[in-house]
C-alpha positions in Angstrom: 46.3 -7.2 29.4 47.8 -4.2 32.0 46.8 -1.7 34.0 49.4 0.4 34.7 49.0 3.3 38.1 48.7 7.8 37.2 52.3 8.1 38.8 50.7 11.4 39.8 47.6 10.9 41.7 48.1 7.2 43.1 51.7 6.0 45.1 50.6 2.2 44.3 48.7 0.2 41.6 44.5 1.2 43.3 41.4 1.8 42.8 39.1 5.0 43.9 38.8 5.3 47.5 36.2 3.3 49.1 34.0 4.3 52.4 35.2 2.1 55.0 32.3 1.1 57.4 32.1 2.5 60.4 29.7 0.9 62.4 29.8 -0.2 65.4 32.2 2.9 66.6 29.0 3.7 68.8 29.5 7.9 67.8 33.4 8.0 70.0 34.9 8.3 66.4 34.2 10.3 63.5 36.5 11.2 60.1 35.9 14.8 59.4 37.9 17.2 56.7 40.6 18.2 59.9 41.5 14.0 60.3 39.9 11.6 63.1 38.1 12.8 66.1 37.5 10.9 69.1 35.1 11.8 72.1 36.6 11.1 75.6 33.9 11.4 78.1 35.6 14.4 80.2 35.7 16.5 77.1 33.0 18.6 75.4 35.2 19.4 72.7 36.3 16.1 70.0 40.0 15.1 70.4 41.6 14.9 67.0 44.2 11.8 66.8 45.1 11.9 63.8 45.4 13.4 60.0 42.6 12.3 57.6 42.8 9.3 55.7 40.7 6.9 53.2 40.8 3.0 54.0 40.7 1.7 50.0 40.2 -1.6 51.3 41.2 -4.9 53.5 44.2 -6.4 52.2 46.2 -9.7 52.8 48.6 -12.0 51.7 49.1 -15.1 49.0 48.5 -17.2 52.1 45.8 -15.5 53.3 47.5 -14.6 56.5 48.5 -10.4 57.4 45.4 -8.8 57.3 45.8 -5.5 57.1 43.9 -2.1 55.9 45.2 -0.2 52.6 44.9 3.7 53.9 45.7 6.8 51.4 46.3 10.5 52.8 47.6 13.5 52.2 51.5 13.7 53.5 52.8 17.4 54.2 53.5 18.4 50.8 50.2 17.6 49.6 51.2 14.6 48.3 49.2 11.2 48.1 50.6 8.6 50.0 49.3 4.9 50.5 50.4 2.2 52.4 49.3 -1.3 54.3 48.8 -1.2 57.7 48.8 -4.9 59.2 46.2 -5.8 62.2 48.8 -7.2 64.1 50.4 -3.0 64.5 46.8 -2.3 66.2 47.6 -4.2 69.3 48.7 -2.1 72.8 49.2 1.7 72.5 50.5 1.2 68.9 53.6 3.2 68.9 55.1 1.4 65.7 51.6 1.8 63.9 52.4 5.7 64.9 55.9 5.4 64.0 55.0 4.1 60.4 52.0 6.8 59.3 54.2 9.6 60.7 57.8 8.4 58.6 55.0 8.8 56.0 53.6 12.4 56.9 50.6 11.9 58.6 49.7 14.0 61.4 49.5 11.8 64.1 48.3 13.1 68.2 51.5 12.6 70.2 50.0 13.3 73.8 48.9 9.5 75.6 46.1 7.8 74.7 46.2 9.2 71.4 47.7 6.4 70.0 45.4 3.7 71.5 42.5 5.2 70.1 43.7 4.9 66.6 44.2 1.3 67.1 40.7 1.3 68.5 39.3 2.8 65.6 41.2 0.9 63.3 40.3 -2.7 64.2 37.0 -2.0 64.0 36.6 -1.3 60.7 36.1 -3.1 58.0 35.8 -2.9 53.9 33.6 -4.5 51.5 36.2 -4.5 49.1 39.5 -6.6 48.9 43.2 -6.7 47.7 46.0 -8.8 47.4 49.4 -7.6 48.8 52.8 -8.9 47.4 55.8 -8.0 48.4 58.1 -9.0 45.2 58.0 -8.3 41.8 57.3 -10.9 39.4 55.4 -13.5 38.8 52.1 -14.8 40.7 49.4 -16.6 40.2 46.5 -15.0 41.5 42.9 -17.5 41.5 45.1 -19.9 39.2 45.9 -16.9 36.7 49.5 -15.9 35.7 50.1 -11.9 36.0 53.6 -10.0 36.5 54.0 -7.3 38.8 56.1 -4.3 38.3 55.7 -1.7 41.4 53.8 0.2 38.9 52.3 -1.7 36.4 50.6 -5.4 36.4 50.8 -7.7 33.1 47.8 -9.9 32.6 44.2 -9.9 34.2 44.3 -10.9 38.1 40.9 -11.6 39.7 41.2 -9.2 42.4 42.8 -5.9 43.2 46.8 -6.3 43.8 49.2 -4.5 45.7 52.7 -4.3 45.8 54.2 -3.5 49.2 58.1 -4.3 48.8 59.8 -5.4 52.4 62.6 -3.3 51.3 61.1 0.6 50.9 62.9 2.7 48.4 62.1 4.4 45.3 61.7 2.0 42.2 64.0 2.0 39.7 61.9 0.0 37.0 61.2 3.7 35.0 61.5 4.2 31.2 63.1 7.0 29.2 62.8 7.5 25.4 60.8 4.6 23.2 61.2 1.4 22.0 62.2 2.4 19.0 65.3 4.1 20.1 66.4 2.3 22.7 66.7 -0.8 19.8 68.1 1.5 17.5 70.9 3.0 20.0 71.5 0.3 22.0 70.4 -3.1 20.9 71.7 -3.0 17.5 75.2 -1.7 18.6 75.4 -5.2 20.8 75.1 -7.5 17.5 78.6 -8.7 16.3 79.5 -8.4 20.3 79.3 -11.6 22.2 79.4 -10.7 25.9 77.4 -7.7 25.1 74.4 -9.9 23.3 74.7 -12.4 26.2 74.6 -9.5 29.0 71.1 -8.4 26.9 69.8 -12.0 26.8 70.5 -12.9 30.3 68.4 -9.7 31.8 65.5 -10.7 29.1 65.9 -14.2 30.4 64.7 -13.3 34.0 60.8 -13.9 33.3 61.6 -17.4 32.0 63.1 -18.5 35.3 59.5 -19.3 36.1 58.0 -20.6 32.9 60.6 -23.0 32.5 61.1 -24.1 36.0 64.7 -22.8 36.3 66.6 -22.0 39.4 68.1 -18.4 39.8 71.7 -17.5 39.5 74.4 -15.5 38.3 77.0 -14.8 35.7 80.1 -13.1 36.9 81.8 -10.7 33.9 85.5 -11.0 34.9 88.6 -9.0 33.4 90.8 -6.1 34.5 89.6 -2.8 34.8 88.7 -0.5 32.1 87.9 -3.0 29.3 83.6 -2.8 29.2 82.6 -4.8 32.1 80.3 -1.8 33.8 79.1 -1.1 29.9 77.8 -4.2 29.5 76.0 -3.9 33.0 74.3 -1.0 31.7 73.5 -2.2 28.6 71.8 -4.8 30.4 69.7 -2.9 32.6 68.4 -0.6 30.1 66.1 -3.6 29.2 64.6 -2.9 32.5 64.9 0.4 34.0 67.0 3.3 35.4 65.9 7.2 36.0 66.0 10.5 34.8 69.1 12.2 34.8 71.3 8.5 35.4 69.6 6.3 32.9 70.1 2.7 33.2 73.0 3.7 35.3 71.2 3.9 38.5 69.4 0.7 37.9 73.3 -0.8 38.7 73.7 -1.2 42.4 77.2 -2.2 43.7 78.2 -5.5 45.6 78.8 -3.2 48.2 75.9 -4.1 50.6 74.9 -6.1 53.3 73.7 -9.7 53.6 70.7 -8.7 55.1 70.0 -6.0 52.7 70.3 -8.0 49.5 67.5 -10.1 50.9 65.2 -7.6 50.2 67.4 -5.9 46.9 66.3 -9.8 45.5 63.2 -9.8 46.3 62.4 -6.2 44.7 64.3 -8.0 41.7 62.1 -11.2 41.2 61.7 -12.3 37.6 63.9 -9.5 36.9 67.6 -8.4 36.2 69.8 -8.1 39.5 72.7 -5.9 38.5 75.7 -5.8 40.6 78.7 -4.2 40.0 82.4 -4.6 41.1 82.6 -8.0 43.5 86.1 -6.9 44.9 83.9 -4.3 46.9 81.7 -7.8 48.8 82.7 -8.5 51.9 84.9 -11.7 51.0 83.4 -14.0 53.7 80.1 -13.2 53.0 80.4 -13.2 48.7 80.2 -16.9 48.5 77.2 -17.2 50.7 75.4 -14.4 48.8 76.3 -16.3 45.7 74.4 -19.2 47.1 71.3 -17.2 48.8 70.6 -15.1 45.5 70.5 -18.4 43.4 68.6 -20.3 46.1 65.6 -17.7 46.1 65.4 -17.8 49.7 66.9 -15.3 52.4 67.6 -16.4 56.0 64.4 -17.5 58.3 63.8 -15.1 61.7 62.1 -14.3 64.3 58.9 -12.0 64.4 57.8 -9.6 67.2 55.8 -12.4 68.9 58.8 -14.5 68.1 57.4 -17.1 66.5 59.4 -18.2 62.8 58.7 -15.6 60.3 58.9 -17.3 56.7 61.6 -16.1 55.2 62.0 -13.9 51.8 61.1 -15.5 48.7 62.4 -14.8 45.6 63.9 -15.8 41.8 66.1 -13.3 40.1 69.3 -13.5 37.7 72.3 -11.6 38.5 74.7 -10.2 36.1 77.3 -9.6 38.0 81.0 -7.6 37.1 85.0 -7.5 38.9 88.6 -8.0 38.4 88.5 -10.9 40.3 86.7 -14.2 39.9 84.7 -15.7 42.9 87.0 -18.4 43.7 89.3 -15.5 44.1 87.7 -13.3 46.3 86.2 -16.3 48.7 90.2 -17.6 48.7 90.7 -14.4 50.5 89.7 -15.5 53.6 92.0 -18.0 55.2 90.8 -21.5 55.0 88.3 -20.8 52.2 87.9 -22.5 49.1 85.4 -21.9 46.4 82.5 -24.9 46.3 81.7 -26.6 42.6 78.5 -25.6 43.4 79.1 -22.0 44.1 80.4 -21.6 40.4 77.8 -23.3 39.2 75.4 -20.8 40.4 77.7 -17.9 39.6 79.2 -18.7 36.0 82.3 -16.9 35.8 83.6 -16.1 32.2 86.3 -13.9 31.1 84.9 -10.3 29.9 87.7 -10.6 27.4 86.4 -11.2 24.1 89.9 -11.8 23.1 89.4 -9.5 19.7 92.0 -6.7 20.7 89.4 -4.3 22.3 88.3 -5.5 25.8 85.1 -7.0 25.8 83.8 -5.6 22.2 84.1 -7.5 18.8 83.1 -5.0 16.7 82.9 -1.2 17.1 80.3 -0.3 14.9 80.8 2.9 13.6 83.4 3.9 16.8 87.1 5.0 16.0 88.0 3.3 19.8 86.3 1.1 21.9 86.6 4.3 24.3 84.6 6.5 21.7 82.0 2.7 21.5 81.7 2.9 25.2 80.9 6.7 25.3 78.2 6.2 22.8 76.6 3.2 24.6 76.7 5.2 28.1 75.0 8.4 26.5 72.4 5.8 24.3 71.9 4.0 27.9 71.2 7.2 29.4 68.6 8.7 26.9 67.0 4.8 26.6 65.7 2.5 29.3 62.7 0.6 30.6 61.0 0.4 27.6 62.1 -3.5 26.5 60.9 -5.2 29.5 57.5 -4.1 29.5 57.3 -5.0 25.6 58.8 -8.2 26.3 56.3 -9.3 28.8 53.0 -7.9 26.8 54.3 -10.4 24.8 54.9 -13.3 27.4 51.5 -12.7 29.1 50.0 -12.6 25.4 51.2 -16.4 24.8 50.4 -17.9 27.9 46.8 -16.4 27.5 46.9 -18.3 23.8 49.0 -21.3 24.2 49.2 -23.1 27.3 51.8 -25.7 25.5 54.1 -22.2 25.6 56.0 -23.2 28.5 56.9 -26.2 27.5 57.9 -25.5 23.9 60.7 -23.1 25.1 62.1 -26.1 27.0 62.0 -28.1 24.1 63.9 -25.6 22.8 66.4 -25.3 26.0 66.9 -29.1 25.9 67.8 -28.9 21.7 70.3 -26.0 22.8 72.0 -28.1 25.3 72.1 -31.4 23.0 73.7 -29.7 19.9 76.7 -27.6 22.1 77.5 -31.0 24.3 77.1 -33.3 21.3 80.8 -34.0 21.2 81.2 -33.8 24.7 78.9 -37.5 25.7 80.8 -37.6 29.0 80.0 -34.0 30.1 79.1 -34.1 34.0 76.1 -32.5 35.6 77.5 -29.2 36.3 78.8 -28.7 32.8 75.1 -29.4 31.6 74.1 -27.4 34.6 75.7 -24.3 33.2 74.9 -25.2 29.8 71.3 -24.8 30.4 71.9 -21.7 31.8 73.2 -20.4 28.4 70.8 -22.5 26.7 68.0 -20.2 28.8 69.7 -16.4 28.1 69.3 -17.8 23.8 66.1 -19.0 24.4 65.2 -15.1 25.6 67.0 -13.7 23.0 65.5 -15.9 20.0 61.6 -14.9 21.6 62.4 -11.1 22.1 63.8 -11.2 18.3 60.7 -12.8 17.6 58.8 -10.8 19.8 60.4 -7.7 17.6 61.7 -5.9 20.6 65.5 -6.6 19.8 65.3 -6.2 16.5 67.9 -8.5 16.3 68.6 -11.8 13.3 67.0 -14.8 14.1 70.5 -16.6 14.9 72.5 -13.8 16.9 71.1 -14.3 20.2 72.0 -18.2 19.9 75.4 -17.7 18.0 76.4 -15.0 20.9 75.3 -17.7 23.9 77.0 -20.7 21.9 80.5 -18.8 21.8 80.4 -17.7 25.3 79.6 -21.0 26.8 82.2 -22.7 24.3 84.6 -20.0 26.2 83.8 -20.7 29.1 84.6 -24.6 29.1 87.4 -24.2 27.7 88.9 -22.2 30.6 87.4 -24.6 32.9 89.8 -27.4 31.1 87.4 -30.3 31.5 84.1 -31.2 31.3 84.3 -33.5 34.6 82.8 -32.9 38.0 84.9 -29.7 39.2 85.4 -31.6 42.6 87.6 -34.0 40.6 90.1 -31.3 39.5 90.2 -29.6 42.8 91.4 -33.1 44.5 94.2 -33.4 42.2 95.0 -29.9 41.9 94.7 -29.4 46.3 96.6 -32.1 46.7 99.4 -31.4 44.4 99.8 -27.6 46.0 99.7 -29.0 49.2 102.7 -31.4 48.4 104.0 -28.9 46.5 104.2 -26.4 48.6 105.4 -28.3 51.7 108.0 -30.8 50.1 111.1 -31.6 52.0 110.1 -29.3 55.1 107.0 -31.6 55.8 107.9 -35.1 54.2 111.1 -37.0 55.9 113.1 -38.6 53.8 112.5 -42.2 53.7 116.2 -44.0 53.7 116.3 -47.1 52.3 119.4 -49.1 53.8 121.9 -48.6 50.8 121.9 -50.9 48.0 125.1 -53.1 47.1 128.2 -51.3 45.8 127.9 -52.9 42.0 124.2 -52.7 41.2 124.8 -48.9 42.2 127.7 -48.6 40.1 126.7 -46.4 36.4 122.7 -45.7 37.9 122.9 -41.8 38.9 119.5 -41.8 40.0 119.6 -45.0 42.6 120.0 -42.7 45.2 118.0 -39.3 46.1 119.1 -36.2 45.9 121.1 -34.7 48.9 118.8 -33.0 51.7 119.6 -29.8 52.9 116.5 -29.6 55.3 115.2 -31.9 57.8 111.1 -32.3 58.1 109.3 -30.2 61.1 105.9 -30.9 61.9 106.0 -34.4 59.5 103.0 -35.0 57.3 104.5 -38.0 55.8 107.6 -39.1 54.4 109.2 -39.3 50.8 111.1 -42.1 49.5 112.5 -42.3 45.9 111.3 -45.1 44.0 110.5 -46.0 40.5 106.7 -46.0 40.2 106.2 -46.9 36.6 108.6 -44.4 34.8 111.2 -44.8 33.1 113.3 -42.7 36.0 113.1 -43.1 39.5 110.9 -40.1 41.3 109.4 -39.4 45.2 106.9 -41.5 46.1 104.8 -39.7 49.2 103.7 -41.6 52.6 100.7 -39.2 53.2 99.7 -39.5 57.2 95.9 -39.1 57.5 95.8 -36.2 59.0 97.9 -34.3 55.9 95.8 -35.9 53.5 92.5 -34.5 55.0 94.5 -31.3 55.6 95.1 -31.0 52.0 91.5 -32.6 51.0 89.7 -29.7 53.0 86.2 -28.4 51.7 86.0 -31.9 49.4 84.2 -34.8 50.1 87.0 -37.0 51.7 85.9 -40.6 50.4 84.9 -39.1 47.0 88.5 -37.1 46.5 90.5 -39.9 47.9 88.3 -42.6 44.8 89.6 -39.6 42.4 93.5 -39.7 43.0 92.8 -43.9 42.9 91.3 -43.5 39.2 93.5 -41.2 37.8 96.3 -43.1 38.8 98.1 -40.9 41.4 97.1 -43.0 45.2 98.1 -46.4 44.9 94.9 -48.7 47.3 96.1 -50.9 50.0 95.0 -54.5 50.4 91.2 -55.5 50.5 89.4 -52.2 48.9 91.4 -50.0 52.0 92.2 -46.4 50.7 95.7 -46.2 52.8 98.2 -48.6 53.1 100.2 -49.2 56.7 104.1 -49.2 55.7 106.7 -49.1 58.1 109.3 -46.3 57.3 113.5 -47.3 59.2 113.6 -46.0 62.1 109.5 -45.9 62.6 106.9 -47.8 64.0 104.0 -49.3 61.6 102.1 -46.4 59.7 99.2 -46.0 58.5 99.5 -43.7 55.2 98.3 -42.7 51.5 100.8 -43.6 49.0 100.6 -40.8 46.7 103.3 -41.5 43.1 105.4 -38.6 42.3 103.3 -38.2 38.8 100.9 -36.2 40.6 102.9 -33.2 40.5 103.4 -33.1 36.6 99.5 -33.6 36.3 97.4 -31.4 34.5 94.9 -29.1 36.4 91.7 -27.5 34.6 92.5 -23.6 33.8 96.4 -24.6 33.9 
C-alpha cells in the first residue's frame, strides 16, 4: 500500500531517470558527461551552459495548471538533488530559473546569453512520462483514489507518479528513530492514567481524520504556569509523528515565534498532521488571534504572482497543539482595544494544563519518585522514539478505506454517539459548546482506532475516558454552556460600569422627598459624592429596582453603551442584558428609553438596574 524513497540515492519520492526527447533542438544543444553544450554560430568550439542533469519527467499540478519539468543532478558534493522547474521560469533570460538550479549546486554559465539558452533548451523538451506535484502533506485524491503523502513516503496506490514540492523548503522533520515497539512501550504506556497526556497523543493521531470525517482544523491551547509538563506533553505528542537524530521528537516542536507569512507554509508542510507549537507568550500579540483563525481556516492569505494576476492562496488542514502561561484571550487583550472573539476560542480550545492531582499536568507517575524524575524519563523515551506511530497508523487508515467504503462514516457515527452521551444533561448546550465537543469527541475517536489499530497499545476505554474528563474540565471553567457572546455582554458591560462609576455617571438628583416619609429610611437618599462626572457617559440615580433595598440604576448614553459593547454584535448583546434581566426596554419593542435627567434636556439612554454588577460571569 506504500512506496517509500532510498533516502540515499533519491531527494524525493521518483522513479529511474527517463531520456527526455530532444528533438527538434536542430543539433544547437547536446547533454554530454561535462553538462549542456550549446553551438553559437561564431564559435568552433561548444559553449557549455550548464552542469548535467536528467529531466525524470513533465510534471503539474491537482488543477492541471504549473507545468513544469522534474530535473535530478549531481550538486557539488556529489550529492543527488531533484527539483521542479515550472515553464513559466523559462521565459526572458531566466535569471530566477538560474538563481534556483545554482542555490541547489548546479553549475550554471554566468557570462550573457548563457542563461537564455537554457531556457531555450528547456521549453523544448518534452517527456513521455508524467507526475503529479503537491505541495502539502496529506491527503489527496489522485484519479478518484485516496493516498497520503509524507515528503518521503506515499500511503495507498495513486495512479500516477507523485511529487511532493513543499512551498516552504526546509529539511523534513517527519523521520523515525527506534521501533514501534518501543516507542509504545516508553512512551505511550507511561501516558495512560494521565489525562492531558492521553489527549495530547489522541489529538496528533486525530490529524488524518480531519478529512475522513469532514472536520475543520484547529487548535487546543495547553495553559498553566511554567514548569508543570506543558512542553512534555508537546513532545510526547510529536513523537507520533516525527523528530531527528540527536533531538528526537524535540525538534519536531517549533515555537510560536514566527511570522504570519511563514506559518502559511509551516501549515501547509503540516496538512493532515500534528502542528506543534510551543510557548504562545513568544506570538506577536496582534497577530496570535488572526493565526488562530488562519491555521483553523486552512487557508493562508491570497497574493499576487509575478505576472500579477491572483495567485490561489495556500491550502491546508492541520491540528495544532499548542502550549503557554497565558490563554489566548490573554495574550490578544494585550493589545489595546482587543478582545478575544467566541469564535477564536472555539478554534483554539484552551484548557488548563493543570490536572489538578498535586503534580502539574500528570496523574500518575508510573514508576517516577517526582514528576521531575517522570518528565526526565519521557524526554529521554521521546528522544530514542519517534516517527514510528504515524506511519503504522495510516497503513492502517489507507487499509480500511481500501476495504470499507462505509469507514468514514462509521467513525462519525461514532463522533455524533460521543457528543450525545457527554451533553446528555446539558439539552440547552449552544453551538459552540457542541462545536468543541466534537472536537474532543474526534481526538477519542483516534485514540479508540489506533488502540484498535494496536499501535497504542492502550485499553479499549482510555482514550475516551481521558477526552471525556478534559472536555468535562473544560466547561466547567467556561461556567456555562451558552453562546460565549452572551457572557461577554454582561460581563463588558459590568467592567465598563464598574470601572468608571461616579467619574463617568452624574448623579441623577431627584428633588428631595418630604421630610416624614424620609424620616427612619437610611437608604432614601444616595450616598454622599465626593467626585463629580468628567466626560459623562450617563448618569446614576438611586432607585429601588425590584430589591428589597434601594441601589443605582444607570442612564447609559449610546455612545457608552457601544463603547462598552465593542467587538459584540450590538443588537444581539443589547437582546442579552433585556433577557437576563439587567436593561429594562422602552415603549413599543425600543431598546433605550428617552428620560429626562433635572437639570437636562430629553435623553436618549439604556437603563441598565444596579443588579448587573452582582451578576455572575462564566470563569468567575
Amino acid at each position: 500500500m506504500t512506496r517509500k524513497r532510498d533516502a540515499g540515492r533519491k531527494a524525493i519520492m521518483g522513479a529511474p531517470a527517463a531520456a527526455a526527447n530532444d528533438a527538434g533542438q536542430d543539433g544547437k544543444f547536446s547533454m554530454q558527461a561535462e553538462g549542456l553544450m550549446m553551438k553559437r554560430a561564431d564559435d568552433r568550439q561548444p559553449w557549455r551552459i550548464c552542469g548535467r542533469f536528467d529531466v525524470l519527467s513533465e510534471t503539474r499540478d491537482d488543477e492541471a495548471q504549473a507545468w513544469g519539468l522534474w530535473l535530478r543532478f549531481l550538486d557539488r558534493d556529489g550529492a543527488t538533488q531533484q527539483i521542479i522547474v515550472t515553464r513559466d521560469l523559462f521565459a526572458g533570460e531566466g535569471a530566477e530559473l538560474r538563481n534556483l538550479l545554482a542555490k541547489r549546486g548546479l553549475y550554471v554559465n554566468p557570462s550573457r546569453g548563457a542563461g537564455a539558452g537554457l531556457c531555450e533548451y528547456l521549453a523544448k523538451l518534452a517527456s513521455p512520462k508524467r507526475a503529479r506535484v503537491v505541495s502539502r502533506t496529506g491527503w489527496h485524491r489522485i484519479d478518484g483514489a485516496p493516498v497520503f503523502v509524507l515528503p518521503d513516503e506515499i500511503f495507498g496506490q495513486p495512479a500516477v507518479e507523485l511529487v511532493y514540492q513543499p512551498s516552504l523548503r526546509e529539511p523534513s522533520l517527519f523521520n523515525s528513530g527506534g521501533s514501534l515497539d518501543e516507542w509504545r512501550e516508553a512512551v505511550a504506556a507511561r501516558c495512560v492514567g494521565n489525562t492531558r497526556l492521553l489527549l495530547a497523543m489522541c489529538v496528533a493521531l486525530a490529524a488524518p481524520l480531519l478529512e475522513l470525517l469532514a472536520e475543520e482544523g484547529g487548535g487546543l491551547h495547553l495553559r498553566g504556569t511554567a514548569r508543570i509538563g506543558k512542553t512534555t506533553a508537546l513532545r510526547v505528542a510529536a513523537s507520533v509523528w516525527g523528530g531527528e537524530t540527536g533531538s528526537g521528537a524535540g525538534a519536531y516542536v517549533r515555537q510560536w515565534r514566527i511570522t504570519a507569512n511563514a506559518v502559511e507554509g509551516i501549515a501547509a508542510a503540516h496538512s493532515d498532521t500534528l502542528l506543534a507549537l510551543d510557548e504562545l507568550s513568544q506570538a506577536e500579540a496582534r497577530d496570535v488571534g488572526a493565526t488562530a483563525y488562519m491555521l483553523a481556516n486552512g487557508a493562508g492569505k491570497s497574493r499576487m504572482d509575478r505576472s500579477a494576476s491572483l495567485r490561489a492562496p495556500l491550502r491546508f488542514r492541520t491540528l495544532f497543539l499548542s502550549t503557554g502561561e497565558v490563554s489566548l484571550a490573554a495574550r490578544i487583550a494585550e493589545m489595546p482595544g482587543s478582545g478575544i472573539r467566541a469564535g477564536q476560542e472555539v478554534r483554539m480550545i484552551d484548557l488548563a494544563a493543570d490536572a489538578g492531582a498535586g503534580f502539574g499536568l500528570f496523574e500518575q507517575l508510573h514508576d517516577a519518585a517526582t514528576p521531575a524524575a517522570f518528565v526526565e524519563s519521557l524526554r529521554a523515551a521521546t528522544a530514542r522514539c519517534y516517527g514510528t506511530a504515524a506511519r503504522a497508523f495510516l497503513h492502517y487508515l489507507v487499509g480500511r478505506l481500501d476495504r470499507e467504503p462505509e469507514f468514514p462514516a462509521d467513525l462519525r457515527g461514532r463522533q455524533d454517539v460521543l457528543v450525545r452521551d457527554w451533553l446528555e444533561t446539558h439539552t440547552d448546550a449552544g453551538g459552540q459548546v457542541r462545536s468543541v465537543a466534537r472536537r474532543f469527541a474526534l481526538a477519542a475517536v483516534a485514540g479508540e482506532l489506533a488502540s484498535m489499530a494496536g499501535v497504542t497499545g492502550w485499553e479499549g476505554n482510555d482514550a475516551t475516558d481521558a477526552a471525556a474528563a478534559c472536555f468535562r474540565g473544560w466547561l466547567a471553567d467556561r461556567g456555562t454552556v451558552g453562546a460565549r457572546e452572551d457572557a461577554q455582554a454582561v460581563a463588558q458591560l459590568r467592567a465598563f460600569i464598574s470601572a468608571h462609576g461616579p467619574s463617568r455617571f452624574e448623579e441623577w438628583r431627584d428633588p428631595p422627598p418630604a421630610v416624614d416619609a424620609t424620616q427612619g429610611d437610611p437608604d432614601a437618599t444616595p450616598p454622599i459624592e465626593r467626585f463629580r462626572a468628567v466626560n459623562r457617559a450617563g448618569w446614576r440615580r438611586w432607585l429601588r429596582d425590584g430589591a428589597e433595598r434601594p441601589a443605582w440604576v444607570y442612564y447609559v448614553l449610546p455612545d457608552a453603551m457601544h463603547q462598552a459593547l465593542a467587538g459584540l454584535d450590538f443588537k444581539a448583546a443589547l437582546q442579552v442584558l433585556i433577557d437576563r434581566g439587567f436593561l429594562i426596554p422602552g415603549r413599543g419593542g425600543k431598546r433605550a428609553q428617552t428620560p429626562r435627567p433635572p437639570g437636562h434636556p430629553q435623553a436618549r439612554a439604556y437603563v441598565v438596574l444596579g443588579s448587573l454588577l452582582g451578576a455572575e460571569e462564566a470563569g468567575d
